[in-house]
N, CA and C atoms as an extended XYZ file, in Angstrom:
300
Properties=species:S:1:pos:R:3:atomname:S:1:resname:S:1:resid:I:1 pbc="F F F"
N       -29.850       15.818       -4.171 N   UNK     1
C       -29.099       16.874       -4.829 CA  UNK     1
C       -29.186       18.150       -3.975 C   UNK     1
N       -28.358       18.250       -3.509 N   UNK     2
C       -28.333       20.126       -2.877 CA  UNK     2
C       -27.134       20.921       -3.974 C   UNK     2
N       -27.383       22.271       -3.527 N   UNK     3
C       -26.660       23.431       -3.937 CA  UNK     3
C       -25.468       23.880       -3.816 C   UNK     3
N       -24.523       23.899       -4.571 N   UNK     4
C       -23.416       23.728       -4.549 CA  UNK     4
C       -22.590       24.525       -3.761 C   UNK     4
N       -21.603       23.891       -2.553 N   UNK     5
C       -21.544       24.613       -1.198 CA  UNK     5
C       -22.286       24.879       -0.340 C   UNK     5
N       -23.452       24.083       -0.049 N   UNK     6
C       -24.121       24.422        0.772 CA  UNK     6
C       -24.323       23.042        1.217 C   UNK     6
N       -23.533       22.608        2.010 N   UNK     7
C       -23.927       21.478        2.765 CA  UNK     7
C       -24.624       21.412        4.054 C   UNK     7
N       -25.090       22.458        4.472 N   UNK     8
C       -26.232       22.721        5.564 CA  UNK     8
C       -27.410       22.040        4.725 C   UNK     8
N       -27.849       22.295        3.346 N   UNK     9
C       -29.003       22.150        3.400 CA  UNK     9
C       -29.360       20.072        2.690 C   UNK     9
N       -27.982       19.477        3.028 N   UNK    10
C       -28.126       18.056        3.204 CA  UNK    10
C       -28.559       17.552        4.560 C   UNK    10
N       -29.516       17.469        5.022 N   UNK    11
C       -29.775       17.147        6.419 CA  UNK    11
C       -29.198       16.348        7.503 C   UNK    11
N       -29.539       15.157        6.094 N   UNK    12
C       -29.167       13.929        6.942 CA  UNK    12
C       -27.824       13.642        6.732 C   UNK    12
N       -27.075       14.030        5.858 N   UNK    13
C       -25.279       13.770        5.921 CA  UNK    13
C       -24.900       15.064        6.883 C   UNK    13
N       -25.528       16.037        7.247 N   UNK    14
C       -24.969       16.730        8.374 CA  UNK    14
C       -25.099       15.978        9.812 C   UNK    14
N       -26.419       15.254        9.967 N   UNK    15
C       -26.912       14.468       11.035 CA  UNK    15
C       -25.803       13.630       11.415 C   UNK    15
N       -25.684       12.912       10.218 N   UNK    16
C       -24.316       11.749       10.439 CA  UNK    16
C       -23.201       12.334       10.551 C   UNK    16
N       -22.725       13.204       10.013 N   UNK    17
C       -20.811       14.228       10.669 CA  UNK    17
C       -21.501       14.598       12.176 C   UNK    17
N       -22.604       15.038       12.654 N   UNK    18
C       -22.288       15.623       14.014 CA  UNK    18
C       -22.773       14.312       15.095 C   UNK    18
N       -23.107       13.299       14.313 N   UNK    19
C       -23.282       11.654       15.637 CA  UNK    19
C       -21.464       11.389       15.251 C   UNK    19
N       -20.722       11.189       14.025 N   UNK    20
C       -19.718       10.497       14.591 CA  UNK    20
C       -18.037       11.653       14.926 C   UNK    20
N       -18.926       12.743       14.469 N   UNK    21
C       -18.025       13.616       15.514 CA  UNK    21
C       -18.341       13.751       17.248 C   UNK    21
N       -19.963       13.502       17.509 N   UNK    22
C       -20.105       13.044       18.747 CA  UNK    22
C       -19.172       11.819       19.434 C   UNK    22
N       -19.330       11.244       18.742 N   UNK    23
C       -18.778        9.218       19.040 CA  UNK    23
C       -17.251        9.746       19.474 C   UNK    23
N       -16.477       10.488       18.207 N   UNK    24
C       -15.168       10.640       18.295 CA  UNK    24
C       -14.824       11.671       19.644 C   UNK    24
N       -16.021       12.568       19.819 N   UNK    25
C       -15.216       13.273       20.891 CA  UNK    25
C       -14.757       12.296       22.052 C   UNK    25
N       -16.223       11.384       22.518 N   UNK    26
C       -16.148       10.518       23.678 CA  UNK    26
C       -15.089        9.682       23.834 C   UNK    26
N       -14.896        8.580       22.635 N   UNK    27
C       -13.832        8.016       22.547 CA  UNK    27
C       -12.425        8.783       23.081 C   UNK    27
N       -11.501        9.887       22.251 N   UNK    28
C       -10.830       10.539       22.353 CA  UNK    28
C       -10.709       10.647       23.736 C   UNK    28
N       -11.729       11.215       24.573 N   UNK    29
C       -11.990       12.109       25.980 CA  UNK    29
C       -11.522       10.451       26.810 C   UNK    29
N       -12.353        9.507       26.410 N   UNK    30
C       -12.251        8.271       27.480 CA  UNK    30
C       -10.595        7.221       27.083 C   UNK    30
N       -10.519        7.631       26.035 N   UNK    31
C        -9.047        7.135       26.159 CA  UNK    31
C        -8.010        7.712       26.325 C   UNK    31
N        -7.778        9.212       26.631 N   UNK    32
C        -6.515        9.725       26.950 CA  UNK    32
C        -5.492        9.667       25.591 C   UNK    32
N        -5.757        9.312       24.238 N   UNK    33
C        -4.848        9.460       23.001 CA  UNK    33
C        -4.868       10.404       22.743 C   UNK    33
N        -3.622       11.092       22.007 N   UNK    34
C        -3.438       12.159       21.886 CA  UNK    34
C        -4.181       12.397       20.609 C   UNK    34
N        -4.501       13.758       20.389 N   UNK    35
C        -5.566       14.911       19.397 CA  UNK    35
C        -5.022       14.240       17.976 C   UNK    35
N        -3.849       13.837       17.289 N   UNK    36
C        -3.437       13.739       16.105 CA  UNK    36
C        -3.908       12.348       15.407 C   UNK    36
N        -4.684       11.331       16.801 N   UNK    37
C        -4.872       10.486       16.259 CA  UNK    37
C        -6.790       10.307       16.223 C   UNK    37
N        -7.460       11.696       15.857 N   UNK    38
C        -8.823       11.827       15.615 CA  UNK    38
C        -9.224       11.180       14.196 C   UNK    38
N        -8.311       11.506       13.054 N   UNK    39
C        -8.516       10.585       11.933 CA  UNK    39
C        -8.573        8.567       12.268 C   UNK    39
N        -8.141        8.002       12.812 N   UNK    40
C        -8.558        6.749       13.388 CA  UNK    40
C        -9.691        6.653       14.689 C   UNK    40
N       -10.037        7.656       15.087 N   UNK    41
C       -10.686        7.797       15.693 CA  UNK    41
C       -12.351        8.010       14.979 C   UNK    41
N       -12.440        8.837       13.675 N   UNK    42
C       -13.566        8.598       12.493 CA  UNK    42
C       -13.378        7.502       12.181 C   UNK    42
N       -12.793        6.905       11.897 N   UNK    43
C       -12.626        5.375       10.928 CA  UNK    43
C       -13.338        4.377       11.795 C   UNK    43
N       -12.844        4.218       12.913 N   UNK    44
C       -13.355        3.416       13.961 CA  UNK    44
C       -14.919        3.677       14.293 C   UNK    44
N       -15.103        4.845       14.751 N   UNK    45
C       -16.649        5.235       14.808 CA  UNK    45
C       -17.486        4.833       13.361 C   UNK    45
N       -16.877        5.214       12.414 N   UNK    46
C       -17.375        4.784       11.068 CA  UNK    46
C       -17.620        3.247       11.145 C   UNK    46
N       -16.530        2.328       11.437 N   UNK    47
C       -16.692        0.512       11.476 CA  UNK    47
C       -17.986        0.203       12.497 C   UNK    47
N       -17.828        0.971       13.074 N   UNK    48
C       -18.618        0.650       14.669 CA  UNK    48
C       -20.427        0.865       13.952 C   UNK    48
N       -20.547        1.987       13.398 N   UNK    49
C       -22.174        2.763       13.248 CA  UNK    49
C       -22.184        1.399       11.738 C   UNK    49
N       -21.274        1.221       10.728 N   UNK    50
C       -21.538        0.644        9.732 CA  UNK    50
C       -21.734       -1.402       10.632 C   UNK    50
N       -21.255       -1.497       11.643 N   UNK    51
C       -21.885       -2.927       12.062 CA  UNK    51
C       -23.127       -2.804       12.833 C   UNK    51
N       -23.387       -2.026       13.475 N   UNK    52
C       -24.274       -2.026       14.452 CA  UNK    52
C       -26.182       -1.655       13.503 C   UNK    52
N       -26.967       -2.401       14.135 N   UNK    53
C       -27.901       -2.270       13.276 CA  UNK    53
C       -28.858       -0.652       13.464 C   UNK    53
N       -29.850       -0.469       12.309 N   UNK    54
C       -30.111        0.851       12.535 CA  UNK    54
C       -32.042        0.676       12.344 C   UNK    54
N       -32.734        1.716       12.508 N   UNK    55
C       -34.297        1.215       12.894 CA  UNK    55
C       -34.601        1.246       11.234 C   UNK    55
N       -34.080        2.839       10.700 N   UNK    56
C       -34.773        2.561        9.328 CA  UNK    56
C       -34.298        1.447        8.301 C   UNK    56
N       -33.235        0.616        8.781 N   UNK    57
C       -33.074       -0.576        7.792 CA  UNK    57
C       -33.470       -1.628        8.445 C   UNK    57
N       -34.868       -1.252        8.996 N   UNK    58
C       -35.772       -2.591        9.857 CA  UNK    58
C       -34.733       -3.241       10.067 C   UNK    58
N       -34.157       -2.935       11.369 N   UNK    59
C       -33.405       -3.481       12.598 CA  UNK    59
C       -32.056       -4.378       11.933 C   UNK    59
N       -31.826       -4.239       10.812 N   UNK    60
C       -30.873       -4.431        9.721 CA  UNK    60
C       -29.288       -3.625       10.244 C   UNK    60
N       -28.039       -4.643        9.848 N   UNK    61
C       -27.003       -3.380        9.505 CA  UNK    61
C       -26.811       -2.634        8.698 C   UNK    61
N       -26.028       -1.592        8.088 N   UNK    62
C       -25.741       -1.671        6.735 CA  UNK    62
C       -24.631       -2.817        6.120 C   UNK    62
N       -24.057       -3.371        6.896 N   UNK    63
C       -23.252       -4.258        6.229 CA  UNK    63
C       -23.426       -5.406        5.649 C   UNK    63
N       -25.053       -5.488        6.579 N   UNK    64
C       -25.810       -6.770        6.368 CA  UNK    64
C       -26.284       -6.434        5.144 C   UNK    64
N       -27.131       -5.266        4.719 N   UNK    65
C       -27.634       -4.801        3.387 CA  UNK    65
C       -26.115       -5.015        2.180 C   UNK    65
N       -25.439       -4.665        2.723 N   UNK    66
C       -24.361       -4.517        1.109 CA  UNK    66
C       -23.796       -5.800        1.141 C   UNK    66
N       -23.599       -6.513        1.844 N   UNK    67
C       -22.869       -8.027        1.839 CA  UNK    67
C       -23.822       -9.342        1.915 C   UNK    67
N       -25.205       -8.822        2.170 N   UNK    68
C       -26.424      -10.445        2.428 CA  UNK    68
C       -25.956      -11.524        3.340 C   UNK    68
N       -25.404      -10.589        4.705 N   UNK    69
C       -24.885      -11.465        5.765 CA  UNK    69
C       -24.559      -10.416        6.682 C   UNK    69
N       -24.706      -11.394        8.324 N   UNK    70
C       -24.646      -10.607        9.188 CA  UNK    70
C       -23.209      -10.648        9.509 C   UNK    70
N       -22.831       -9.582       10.121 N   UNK    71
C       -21.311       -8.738       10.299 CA  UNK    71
C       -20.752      -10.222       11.411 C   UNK    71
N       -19.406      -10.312       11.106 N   UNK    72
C       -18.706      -11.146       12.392 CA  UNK    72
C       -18.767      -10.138       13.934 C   UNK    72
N       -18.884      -10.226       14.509 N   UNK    73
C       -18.522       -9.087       15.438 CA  UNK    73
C       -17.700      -10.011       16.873 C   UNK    73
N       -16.924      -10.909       16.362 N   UNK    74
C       -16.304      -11.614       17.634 CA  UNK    74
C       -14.774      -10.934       18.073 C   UNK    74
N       -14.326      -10.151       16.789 N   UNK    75
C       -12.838       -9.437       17.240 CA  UNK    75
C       -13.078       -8.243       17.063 C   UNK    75
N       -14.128       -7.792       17.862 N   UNK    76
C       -13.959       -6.103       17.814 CA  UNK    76
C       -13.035       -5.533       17.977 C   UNK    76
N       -12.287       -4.497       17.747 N   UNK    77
C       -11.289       -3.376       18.297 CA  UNK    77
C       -12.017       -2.810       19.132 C   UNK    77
N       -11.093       -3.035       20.889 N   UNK    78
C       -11.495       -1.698       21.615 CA  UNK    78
C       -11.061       -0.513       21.424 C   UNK    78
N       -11.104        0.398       21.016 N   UNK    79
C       -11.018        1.523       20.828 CA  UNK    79
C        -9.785        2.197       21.949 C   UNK    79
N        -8.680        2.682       21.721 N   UNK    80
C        -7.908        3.130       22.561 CA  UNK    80
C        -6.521        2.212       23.063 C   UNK    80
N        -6.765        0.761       22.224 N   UNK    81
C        -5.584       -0.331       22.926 CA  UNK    81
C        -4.697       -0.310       21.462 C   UNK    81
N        -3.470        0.528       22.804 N   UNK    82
C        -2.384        0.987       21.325 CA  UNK    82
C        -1.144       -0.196       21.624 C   UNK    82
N        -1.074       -0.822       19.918 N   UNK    83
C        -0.259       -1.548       19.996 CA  UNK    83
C         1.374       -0.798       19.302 C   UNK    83
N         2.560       -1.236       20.062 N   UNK    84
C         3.977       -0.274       19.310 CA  UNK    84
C         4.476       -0.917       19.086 C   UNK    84
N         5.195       -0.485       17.771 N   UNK    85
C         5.686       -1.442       16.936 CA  UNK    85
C         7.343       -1.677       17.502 C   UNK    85
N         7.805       -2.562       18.204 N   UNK    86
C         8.692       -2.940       18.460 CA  UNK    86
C        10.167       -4.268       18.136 C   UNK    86
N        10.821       -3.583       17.483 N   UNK    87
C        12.045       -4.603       16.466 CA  UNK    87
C        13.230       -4.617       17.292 C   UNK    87
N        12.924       -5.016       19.033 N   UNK    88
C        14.098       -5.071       19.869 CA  UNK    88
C        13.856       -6.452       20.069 C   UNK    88
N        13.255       -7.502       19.736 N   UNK    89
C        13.447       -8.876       19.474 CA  UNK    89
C        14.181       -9.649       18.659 C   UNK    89
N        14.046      -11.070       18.669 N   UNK    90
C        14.615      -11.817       17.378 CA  UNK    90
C        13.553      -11.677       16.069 C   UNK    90
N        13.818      -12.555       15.148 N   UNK    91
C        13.053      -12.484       13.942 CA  UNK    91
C        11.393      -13.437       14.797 C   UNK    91
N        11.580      -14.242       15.707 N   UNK    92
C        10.344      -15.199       16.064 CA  UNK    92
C         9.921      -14.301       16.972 C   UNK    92
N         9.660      -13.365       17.722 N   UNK    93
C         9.291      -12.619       18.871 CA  UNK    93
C         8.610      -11.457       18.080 C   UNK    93
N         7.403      -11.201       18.910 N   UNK    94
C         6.263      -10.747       18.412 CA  UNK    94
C         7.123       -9.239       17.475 C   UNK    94
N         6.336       -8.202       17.134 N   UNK    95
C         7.232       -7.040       16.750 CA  UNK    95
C         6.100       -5.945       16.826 C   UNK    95
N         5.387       -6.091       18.000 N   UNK    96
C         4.208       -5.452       18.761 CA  UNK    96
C         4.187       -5.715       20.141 C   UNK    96
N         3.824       -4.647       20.491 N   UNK    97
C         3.599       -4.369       21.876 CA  UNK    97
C         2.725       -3.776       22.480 C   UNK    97
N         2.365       -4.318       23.579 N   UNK    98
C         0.703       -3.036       24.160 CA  UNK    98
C         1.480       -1.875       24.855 C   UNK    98
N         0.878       -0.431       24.524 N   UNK    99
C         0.987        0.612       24.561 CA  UNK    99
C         0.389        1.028       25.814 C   UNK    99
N         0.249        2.263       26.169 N   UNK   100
C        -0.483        2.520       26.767 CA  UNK   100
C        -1.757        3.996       26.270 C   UNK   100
């Protein structure tokens, strides 16, 4: 419980906004996407910290804690591979495309 408007004095939910505003700057910086797409850029950092395991949930994920199973992690998203949505095909031809 903290004081209302005062989210400085939550520690550890400040800890976590300034690691995945860290994550998001890097990402952003190493993929060259433009600034408007920083909201998928949290989401992603968010999927990424919620699979990856952490020390205080004895070497645990959290996903592993809320689901009683370990995360798939065989189709990661790389971060930055933009697919466009493209309807210059027939109805059988993909209606995606890699971006750059």
């Amino acid at each position: 419980m903290t004081v209302h408007n005062t989210p400085e004095h939550n520690g550890i939910a400040e800890r976590l906004n300034h690691t995945l505003i860290e994550r998001v700057h890097a990402m952003m910086h190493a993929s060259s996407l433009p600034k408007n797409l920083w909201g998928e850029a949290v989401m992603h950092a968010t999927w990424v910290k919620n699979h990856t395991s952490t020390r205080c949930l004895g070497k645990k994920t959290p996903y592993e804690m809320l689901y009683q199973r370990k995360p798939n992690l065989e189709n990661i998203p790389v971060w930055g591979c933009v697919k466009v949505h493209d309807t210059s095909g027939t109805k059988l031809d993909m209606c995606a495309r890699n971006g750059h």
